[in-house]
VOZADREN-458432 format. One line per field, with one value per atom (N, C-alpha, C, CB): residue number from 1; y, z, x. Coordinates in Angstrom, 2 decimals, decimal comma, m for minus. Glycine has a CB too. Layout:
nr = c(NUM ...)
v = c(Y ...)
w = c(Z ...)
u = c(X ...)
This chain:
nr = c(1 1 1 1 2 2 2 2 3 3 3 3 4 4 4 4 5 5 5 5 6 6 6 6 7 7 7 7 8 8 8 8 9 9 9 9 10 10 10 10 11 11 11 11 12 12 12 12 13 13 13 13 14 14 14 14 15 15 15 15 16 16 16 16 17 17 17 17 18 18 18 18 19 19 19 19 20 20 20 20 21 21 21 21 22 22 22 22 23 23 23 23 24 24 24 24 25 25 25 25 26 26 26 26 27 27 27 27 28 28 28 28 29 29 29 29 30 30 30 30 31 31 31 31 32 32 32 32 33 33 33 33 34 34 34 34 35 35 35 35 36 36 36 36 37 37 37 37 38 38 38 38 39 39 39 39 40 40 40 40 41 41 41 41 42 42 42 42 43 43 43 43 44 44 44 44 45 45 45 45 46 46 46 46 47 47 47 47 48 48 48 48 49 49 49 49 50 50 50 50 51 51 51 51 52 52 52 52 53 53 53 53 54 54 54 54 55 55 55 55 56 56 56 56 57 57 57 57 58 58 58 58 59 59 59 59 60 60 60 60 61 61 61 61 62 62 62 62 63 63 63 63 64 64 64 64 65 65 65 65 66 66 66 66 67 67 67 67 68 68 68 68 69 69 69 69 70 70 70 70 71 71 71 71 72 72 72 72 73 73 73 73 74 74 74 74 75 75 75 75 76 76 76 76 77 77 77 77 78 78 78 78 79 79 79 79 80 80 80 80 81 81 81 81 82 82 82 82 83 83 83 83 84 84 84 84 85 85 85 85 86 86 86 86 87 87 87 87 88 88 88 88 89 89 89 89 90 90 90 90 91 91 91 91 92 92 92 92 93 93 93 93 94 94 94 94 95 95 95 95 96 96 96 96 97 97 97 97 98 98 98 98 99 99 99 99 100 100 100 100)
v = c(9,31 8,03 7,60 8,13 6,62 5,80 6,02 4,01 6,15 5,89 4,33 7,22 3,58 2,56 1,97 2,15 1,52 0,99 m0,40 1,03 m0,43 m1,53 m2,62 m1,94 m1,98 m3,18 m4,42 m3,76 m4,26 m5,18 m5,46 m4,95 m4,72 m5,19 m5,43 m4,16 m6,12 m6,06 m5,20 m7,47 m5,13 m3,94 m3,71 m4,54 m4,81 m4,39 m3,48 m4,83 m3,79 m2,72 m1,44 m3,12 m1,27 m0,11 0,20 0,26 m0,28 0,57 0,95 0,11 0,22 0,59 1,92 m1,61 1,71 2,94 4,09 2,80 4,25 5,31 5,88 4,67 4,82 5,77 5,79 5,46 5,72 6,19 7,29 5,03 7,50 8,75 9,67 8,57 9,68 10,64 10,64 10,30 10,07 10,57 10,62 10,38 11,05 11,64 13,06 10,98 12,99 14,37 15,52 14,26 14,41 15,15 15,78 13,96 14,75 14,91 16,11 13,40 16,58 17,40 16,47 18,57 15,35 14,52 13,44 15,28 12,55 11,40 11,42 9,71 10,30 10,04 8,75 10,10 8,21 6,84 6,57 6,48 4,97 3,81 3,40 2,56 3,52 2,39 3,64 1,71 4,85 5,84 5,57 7,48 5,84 6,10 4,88 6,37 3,55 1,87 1,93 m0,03 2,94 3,10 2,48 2,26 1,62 1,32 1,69 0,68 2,63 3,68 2,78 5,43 3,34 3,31 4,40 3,24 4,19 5,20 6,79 4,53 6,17 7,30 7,96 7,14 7,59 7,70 9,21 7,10 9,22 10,71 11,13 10,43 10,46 10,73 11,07 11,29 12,59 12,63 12,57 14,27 12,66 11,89 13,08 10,15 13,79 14,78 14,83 15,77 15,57 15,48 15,21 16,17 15,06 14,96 14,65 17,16 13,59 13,36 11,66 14,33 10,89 9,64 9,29 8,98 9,57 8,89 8,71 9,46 9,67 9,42 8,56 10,39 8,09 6,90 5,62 7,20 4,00 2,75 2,60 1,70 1,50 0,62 m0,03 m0,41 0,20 m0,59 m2,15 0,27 m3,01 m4,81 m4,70 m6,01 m5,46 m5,71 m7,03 m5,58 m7,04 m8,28 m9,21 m8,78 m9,60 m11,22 m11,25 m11,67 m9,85 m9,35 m9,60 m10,24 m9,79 m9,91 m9,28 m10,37 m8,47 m7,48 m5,57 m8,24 m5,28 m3,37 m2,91 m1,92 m1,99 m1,63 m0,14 m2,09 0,53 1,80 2,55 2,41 3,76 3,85 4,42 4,48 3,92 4,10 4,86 1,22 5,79 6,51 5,61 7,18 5,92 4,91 4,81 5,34 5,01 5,02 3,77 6,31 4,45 2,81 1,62 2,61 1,14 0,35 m0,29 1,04 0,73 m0,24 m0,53 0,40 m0,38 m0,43 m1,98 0,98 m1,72 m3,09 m4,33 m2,98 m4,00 m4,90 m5,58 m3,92 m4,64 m5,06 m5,82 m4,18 m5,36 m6,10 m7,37 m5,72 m7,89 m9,00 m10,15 m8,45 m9,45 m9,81 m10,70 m8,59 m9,61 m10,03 m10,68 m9,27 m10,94 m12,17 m13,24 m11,51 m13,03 m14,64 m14,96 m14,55 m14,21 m14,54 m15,23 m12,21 m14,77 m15,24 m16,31 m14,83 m17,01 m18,96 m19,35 m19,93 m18,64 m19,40 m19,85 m18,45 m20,62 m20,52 m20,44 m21,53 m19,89 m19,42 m20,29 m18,06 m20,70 m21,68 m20,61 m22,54 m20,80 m20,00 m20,62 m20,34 m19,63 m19,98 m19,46 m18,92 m20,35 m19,64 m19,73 m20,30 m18,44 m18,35 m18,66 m15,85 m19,46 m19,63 m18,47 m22,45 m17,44 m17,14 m16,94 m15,94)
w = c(15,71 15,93 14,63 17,10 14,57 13,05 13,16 12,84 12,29 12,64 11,96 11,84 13,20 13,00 13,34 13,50 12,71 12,95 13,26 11,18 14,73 15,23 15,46 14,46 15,67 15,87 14,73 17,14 13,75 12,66 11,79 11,88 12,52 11,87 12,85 11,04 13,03 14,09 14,03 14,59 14,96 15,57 13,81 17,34 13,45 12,45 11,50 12,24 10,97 10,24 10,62 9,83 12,08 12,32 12,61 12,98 12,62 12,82 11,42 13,89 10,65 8,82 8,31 7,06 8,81 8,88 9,25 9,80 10,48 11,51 10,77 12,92 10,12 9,88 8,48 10,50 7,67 6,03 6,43 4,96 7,67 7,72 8,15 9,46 8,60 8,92 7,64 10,24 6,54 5,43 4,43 5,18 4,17 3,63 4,27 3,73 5,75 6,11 5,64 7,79 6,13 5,71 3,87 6,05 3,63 2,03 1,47 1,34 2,58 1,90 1,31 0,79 0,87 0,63 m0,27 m0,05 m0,62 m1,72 m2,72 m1,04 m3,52 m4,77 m4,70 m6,26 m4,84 m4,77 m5,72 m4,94 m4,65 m5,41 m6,89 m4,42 m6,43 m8,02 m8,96 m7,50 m8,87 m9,68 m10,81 m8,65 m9,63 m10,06 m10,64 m8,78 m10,53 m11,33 m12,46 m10,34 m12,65 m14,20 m13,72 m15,71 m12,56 m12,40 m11,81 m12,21 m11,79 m10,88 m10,97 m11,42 m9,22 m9,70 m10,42 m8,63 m11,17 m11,37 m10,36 m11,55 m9,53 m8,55 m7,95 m7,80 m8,14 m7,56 m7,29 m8,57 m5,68 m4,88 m6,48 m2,64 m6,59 m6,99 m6,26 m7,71 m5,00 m4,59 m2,79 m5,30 m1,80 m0,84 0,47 m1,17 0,51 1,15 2,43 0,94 3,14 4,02 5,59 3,73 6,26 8,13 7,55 9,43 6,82 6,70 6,49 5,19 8,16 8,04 7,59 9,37 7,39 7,05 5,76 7,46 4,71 3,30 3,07 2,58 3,28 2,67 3,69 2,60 2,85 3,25 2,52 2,87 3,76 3,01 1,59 3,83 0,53 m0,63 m0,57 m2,11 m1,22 m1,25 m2,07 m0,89 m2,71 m4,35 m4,61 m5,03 m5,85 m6,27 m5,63 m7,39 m4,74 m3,97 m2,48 m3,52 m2,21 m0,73 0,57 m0,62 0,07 1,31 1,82 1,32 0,57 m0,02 m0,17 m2,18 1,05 1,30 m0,11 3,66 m0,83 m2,35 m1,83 m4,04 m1,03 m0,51 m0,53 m1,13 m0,04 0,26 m0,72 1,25 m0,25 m2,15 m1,30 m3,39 m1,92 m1,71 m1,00 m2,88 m0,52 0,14 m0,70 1,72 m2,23 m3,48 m4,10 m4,42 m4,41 m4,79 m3,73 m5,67 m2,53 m1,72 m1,61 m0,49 m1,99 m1,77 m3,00 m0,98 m3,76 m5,10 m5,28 m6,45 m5,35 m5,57 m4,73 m5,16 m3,24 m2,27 m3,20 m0,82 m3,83 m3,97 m5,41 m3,61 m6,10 m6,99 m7,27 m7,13 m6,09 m5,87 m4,99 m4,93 m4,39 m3,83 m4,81 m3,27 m5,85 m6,56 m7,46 m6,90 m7,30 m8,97 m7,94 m10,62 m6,93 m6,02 m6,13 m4,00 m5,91 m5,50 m7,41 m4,86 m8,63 m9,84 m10,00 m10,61 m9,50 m9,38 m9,00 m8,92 m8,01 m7,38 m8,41 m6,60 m8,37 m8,92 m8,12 m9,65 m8,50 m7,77 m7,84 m8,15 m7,46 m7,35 m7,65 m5,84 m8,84 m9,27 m8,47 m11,15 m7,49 m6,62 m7,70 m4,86 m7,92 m8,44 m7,19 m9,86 m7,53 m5,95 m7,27 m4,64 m6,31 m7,54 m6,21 m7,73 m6,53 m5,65 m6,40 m4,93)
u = c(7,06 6,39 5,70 5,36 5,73 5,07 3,75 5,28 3,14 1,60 1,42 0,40 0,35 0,36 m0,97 1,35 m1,83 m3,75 m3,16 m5,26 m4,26 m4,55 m3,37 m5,53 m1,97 m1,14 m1,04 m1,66 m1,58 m1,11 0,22 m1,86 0,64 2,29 2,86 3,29 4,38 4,75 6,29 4,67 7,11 7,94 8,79 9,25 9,54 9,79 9,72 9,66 8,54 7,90 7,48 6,97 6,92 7,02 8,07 6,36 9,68 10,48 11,25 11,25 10,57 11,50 10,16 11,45 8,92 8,10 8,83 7,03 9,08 9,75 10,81 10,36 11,69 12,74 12,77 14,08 11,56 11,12 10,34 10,12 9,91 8,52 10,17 6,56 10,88 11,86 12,65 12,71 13,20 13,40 12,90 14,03 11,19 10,39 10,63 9,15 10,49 10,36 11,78 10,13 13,12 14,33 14,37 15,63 14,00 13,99 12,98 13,47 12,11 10,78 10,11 11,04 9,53 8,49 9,25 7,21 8,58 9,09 7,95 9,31 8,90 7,79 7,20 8,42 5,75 5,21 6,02 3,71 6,77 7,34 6,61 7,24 5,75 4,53 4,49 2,09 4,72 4,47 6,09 4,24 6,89 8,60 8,68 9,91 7,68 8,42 7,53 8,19 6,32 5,59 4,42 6,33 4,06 2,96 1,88 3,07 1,25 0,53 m0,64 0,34 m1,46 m2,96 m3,29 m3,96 m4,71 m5,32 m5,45 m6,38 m5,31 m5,26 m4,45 m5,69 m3,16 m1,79 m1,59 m0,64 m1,03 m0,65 0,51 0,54 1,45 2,48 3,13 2,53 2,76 4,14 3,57 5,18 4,24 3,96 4,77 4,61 3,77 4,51 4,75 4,09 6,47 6,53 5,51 7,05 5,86 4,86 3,26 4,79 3,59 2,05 2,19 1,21 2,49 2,60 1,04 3,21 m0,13 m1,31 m1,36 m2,43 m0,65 m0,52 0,27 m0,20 1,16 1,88 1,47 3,66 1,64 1,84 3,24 0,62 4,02 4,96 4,72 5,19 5,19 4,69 5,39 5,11 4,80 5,04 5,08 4,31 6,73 6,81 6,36 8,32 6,40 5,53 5,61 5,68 6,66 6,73 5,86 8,62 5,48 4,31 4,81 2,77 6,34 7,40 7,89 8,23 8,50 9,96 9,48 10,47 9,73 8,80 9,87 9,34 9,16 9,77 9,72 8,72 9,05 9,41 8,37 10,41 8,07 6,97 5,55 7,26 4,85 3,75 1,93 3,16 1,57 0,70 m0,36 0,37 m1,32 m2,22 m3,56 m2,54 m3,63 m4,42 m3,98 m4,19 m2,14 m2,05 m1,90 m0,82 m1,64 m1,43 m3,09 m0,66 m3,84 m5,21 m5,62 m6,51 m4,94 m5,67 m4,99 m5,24 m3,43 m2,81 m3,49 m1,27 m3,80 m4,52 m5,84 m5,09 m6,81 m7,66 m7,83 m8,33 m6,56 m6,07 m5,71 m5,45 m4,89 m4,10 m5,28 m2,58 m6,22 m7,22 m8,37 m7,65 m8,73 m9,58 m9,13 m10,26 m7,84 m7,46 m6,90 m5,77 m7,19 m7,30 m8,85 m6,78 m9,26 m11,08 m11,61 m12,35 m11,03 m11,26 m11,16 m10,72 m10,31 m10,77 m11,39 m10,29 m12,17 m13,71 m14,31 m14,87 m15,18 m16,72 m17,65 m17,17 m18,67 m19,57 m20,96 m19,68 m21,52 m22,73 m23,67 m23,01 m24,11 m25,93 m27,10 m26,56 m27,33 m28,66 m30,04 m28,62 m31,27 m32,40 m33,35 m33,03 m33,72 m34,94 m36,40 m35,07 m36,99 m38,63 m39,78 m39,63 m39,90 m40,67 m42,24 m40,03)
């Protein structure tokens, strides 16, 4: 069974999950996608070892459409918070002064 939080994906994905967590397991483990394409987080598993669906996420290649295969859950949040915070960089931010 896939492991899967809170129903946020739908069947799809947990079924391209299901049958990547079964050839991680056949294979004896994989290697993070973002490691094997040169782009690691800083933190990167590197390798992604068998019966351990909580260590890996589906990885999103650059278009956040397209699953690139499966990538440690160091880099999957790292890229998240990545792609996150260079959306949030066009804000501007309104300078509040408090006169207390």
């Amino acid at each position: 069974m896939a492991h899967v939080r809170s129903g946020r994906h739908g069947w799809q994905h947990q079924k391209l999950r299901a049958k990547t967590q079964r050839l991680i397991d056949a294979e004896g483990g994989a290697t993070c996608w973002r490691w094997a394409a040169g782009e690691p987080s800083p933190k990167c598993a590197r390798f992604i070892p068998p019966h351990t669906p909580a260590a890996w996420h589906l990885g999103h290649a650059a278009d956040r459409v397209t699953y690139a295969g499966p990538e440690c859950v160091a880099c999957n949040l790292w890229d998240a918070a990545r792609v996150t915070n260079g959306m949030r960089s066009g804000r501007t931010r309104e300078r509040v002064e408090l006169d207390w």
